[in-house]
N, C-alpha and C positions, 0 to 999 in steps of 0.2 A: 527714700532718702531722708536725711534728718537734716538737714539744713534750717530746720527753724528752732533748731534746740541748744542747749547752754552747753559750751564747753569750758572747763575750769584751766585755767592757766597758769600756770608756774613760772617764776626764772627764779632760779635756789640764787641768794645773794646779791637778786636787785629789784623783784616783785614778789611781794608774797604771793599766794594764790586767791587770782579772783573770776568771779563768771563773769561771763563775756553771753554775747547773743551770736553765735558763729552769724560773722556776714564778713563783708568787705569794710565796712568802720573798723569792727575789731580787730581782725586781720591787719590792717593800716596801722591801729593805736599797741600790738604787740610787735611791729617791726617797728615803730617810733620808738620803743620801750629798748631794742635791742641794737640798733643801727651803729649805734658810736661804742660798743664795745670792740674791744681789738679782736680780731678775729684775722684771717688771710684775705685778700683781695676775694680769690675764689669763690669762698664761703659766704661772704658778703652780697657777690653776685645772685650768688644761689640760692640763699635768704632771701632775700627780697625780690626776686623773680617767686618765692615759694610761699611768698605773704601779703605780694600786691600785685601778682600777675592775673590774668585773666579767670584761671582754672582753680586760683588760692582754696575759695573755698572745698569746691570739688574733690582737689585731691586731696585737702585734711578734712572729710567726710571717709575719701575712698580708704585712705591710712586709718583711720580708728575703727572704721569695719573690721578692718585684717588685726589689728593688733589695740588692745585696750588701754593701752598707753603712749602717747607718740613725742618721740624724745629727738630734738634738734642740738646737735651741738652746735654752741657760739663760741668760737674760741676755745679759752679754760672752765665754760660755763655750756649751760644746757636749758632749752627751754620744754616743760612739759605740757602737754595737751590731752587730755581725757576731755570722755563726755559729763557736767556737772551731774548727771541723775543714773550712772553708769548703777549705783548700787541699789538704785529702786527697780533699777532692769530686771537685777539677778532673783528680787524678791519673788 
């Protein structure tokens, strides 16, 4: 598991991209970052069950295993999550 490594984050038109320390802080500090955009109730629900629930960081480990970029839609917006050192991997 990589849980102790940097993931770089994105929200195109309200943060530019910055590293984070994948935990439960930063997971918290990118649904503070995304909570009052408009989005549906729904989605809202499902964000923040998927940003401060129990297993947060877990399954955005288990998602960037499967797929090298992990993209959340908010709304009209999207937030993106890769690992910061993804391209010293490939080296």
């Amino acid at each position: 598991m990589r849980a102790d490594h940097d993931i770089l984050v994105e929200i195109p038109g309200v943060r530019p991209p910055t590293v984070h320390m994948l935990g439960p802080d930063a997971l918290e500090r990118i649904w503070a970052s995304i909570c009052h955009l408009p989005m549906p109730r729904f989605q809202h629900y499902t964000l923040e069950r998927r940003f401060t629930g129990p297993c947060a960081g877990r399954d955005i480990i288990r998602d960037l295993a499967a797929e090298p970029v992990l993209v959340l839609p908010v709304g009209d917006r999207e937030v993106r999550i890769r690992w910061a050192n993804a391209s010293e991997e490939s080296a």
